[in-house]
N, C-alpha and C positions, 0 to 999 in steps of 0.2 A: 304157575303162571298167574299175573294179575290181570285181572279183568279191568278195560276201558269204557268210557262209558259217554257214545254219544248220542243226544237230544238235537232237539229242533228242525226235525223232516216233515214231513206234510204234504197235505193236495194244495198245489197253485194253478193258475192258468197260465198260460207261455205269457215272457216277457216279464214275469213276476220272478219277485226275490225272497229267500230265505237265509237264515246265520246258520250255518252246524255249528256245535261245541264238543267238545268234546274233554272228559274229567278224568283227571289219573288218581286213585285213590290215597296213594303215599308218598308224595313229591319226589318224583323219580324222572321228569319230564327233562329235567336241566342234563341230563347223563344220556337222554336218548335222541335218537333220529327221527321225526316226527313226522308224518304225512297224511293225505287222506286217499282211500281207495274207494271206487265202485261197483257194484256189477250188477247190469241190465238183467233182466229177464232171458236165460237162456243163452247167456253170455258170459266171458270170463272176466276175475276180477282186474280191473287193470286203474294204475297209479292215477289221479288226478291231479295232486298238487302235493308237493314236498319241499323241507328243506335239505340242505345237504350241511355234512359239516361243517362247512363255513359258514355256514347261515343265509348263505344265498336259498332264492326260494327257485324252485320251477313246473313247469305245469304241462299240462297234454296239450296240445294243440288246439283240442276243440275248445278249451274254454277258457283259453289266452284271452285278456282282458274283458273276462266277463267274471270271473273269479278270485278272491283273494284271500290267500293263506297266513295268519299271524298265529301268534302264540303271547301269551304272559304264563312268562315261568313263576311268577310270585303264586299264581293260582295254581298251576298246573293244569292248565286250558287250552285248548287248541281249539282253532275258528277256518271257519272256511266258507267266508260272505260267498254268495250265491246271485250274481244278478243276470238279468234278462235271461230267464231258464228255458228252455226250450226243452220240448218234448223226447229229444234223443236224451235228455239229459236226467230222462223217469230210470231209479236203480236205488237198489240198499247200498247206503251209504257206509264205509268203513272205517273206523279212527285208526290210524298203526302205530306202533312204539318200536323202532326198531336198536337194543344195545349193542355197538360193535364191538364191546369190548367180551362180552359174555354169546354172541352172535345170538340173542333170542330177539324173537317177537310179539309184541304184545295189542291184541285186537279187542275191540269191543264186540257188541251181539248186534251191530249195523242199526243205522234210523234209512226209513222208507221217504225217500221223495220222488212224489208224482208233479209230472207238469203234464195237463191237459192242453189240447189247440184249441 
């Protein structure tokens, strides 16, 4: 399994914005399903924003147009802009890699964002 690797979590106060990134080690990103997952404190992990293989993107509900998901395959990067954060929205953050052709998945070790009131 390869290890992902996402940056840029942090303490904010509500209403405040952060970028996640997220780095795949061996340019492998163009052959996978890319998404980002979270999971609260005591909660399970559940999907936040994906592409599908068409390249359409889609997102939870809670953070329909507060969030948005891009990629550059040139780097092998995945992004997931973060604005007006809101406190339900404090959870380790997940990068996922998912190949359907080999059916694996590939996660990172999670970035921490807290949003305080």
């Amino acid at each position: 399994q390869v290890q992902l690797m996402e940056s840029g979590g942090g303490l904010v106060q509500s209403g405040g914005s952060l970028t996640l990134s997220c780095v795949a080690p061996g340019s492998i990103f163009s052959r996978y399903v890319l998404g980002w997952f979270r999971q609260p404190p005591g909660k399970r992990r559940e999907l936040v924003a994906g592409f599908a293989v068409d390249g359409r993107t889609n997102y939870t509900d809670s953070v329909k147009g507060r969030f948005t998901i891009s990629k550059d395959n040139a780097k092998d990067t995945l992004y997931l802009q973060m604005n007006n954060l809101q406190p339900d929205d404090t959870a380790v953050y997940y990068c996922n890699a998912y190949d359907p052709n080999s059916r694996s998945f590939l996660w990172g070790q999670g970035t921490q964002v807290t949003v305080s009131s």
